[in-house]
N, C-alpha and C positions, 0 to 999 in steps of 0.2 A: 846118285845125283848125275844128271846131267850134263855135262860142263862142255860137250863138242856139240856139232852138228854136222854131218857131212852133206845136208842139203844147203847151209847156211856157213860160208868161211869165216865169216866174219863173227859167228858166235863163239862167246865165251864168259862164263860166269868165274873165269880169273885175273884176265886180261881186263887192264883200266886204260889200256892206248883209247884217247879219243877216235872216232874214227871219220873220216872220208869219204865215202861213198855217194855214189849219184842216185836218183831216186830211178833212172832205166835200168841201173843194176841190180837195188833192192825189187824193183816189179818182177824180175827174172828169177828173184831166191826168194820173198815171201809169198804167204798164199793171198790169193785177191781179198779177202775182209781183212787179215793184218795190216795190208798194204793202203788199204783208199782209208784207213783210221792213221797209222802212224805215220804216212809220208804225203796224204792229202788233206790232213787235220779232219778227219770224218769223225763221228760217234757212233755208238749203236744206241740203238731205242733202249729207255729206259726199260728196269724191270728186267730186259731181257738177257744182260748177259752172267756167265757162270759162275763169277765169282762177285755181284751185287749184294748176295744174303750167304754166300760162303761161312763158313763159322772153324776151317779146319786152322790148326798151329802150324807155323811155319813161315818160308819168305816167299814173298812174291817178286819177280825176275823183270826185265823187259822180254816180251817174246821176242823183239827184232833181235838185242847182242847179244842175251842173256846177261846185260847189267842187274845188280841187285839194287832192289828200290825201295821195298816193304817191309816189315815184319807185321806178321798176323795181332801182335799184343797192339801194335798202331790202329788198327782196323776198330771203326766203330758203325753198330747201326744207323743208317742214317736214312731217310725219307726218301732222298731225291733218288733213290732206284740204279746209282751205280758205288760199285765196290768205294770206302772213302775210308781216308787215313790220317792221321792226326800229324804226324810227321814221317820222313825220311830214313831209310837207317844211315846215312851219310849225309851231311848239307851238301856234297858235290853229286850224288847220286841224280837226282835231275837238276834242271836251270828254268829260267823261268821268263818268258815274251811275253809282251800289251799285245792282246788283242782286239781288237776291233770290229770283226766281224759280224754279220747279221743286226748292223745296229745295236751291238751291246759294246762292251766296257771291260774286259775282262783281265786274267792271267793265265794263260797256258803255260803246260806244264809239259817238259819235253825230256825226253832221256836224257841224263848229261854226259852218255855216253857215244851215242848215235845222234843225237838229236830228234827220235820220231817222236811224235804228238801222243800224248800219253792221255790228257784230259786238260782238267784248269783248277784251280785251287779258289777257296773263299776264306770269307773271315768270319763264319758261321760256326765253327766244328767247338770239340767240347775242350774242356782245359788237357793238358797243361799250356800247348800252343795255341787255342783256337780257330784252329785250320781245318780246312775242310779240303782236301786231296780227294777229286771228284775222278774217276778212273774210268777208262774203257777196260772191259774184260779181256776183249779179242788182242789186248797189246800188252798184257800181263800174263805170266806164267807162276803156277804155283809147287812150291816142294815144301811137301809135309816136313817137319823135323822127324828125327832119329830114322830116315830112310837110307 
C-alpha cells in the first residue's frame, strides 16, 4: 500500500491533520489534469475516466492527500458515466459547498481532508442512502484489497 509520496509531502493515507496548503504550492506538487479538477473545480468528460465502469474490490483514496473516501461495495452502476457512490466510508471523509456555477443548483463534493474538488453528489442514487457521489477519476486513487 501506498501510504508516502516523495513527490507529494503532504500525502498520507494515515495522517487525518486537515491540511493548509495554497493552490501555487499544490500546481508545483500535482500533475496538471489532477490539479485544474481538484483545485480549479474542473471535470473530465464523461465516459472517459478510469474508474467510471471499474468493477475491482477495494478503497478508493483522494489522489491529492491520499485521504480515504470510498469503498468499492459503495460503488454502483450508474448512467451518468462517472465512478458514483452510494456513501462515504467516514461522514468526515469529504464535506460538502452550494454550488452555483454554470447556471445550475448544486453540491460539491470536496476532500474533507485537503479540500480539493472531488465532484457533486445528488439525490438520485440507489437505497440505502439514495445518494448519488458523482466522482472525477483523475482525483481518486484505487487499492485493491489483500494487496
Amino acid at each position: 500500500m501506498h501510504t508516502e509520496r516523495k513527490d507529494n509531502p503532504y500525502y498520507s493515507r494515515t495522517d487525518t491533520t486537515h491540511l493548509q496548503v495554497s493552490d501555487e504550492e499544490w500546481k508545483k506538487i500535482l500533475p496538471a489534469d489532477v490539479y485544474d479538477i481538484a483545485r480549479k473545480q474542473g471535470t473530465e468528460h464523461a465516459f472517459s475516466g478510469k474508474y467510471w465502469n471499474y468493477t475491482g474490490k477495494g478503497t478508493y483514496y483522494c489522489a491529492v492527500c491520499g485521504n480515504p473516501l470510498f469503498r468499492s461495495d459503495a460503488k454502483f452502476a450508474s448512467t451518468c458515466g462517472w465512478p458514483s457512490f452510494y456513501e462515504t466510508i467516514h461522514p468526515n471523509s469529504v464535506i460538502y459547498k452550494q454550488d452555483n456555477s454554470y447556471g445550475m443548483s448544486r453540491t460539491e463534493v470536496e476532500c474533507g481532508r485537503c479540500n480539493s474538488h472531488l465532484g457533486h453528489i445528488f439525490d438520485d442514487g440507489p437505497a440505502p442512502t439514495y445518494k448519488r457521489f458523482c466522482m472525477n477519476s483523475e482525483v481518486l486513487e484505487f487499492e485493491p484489497d489483500n494487496k
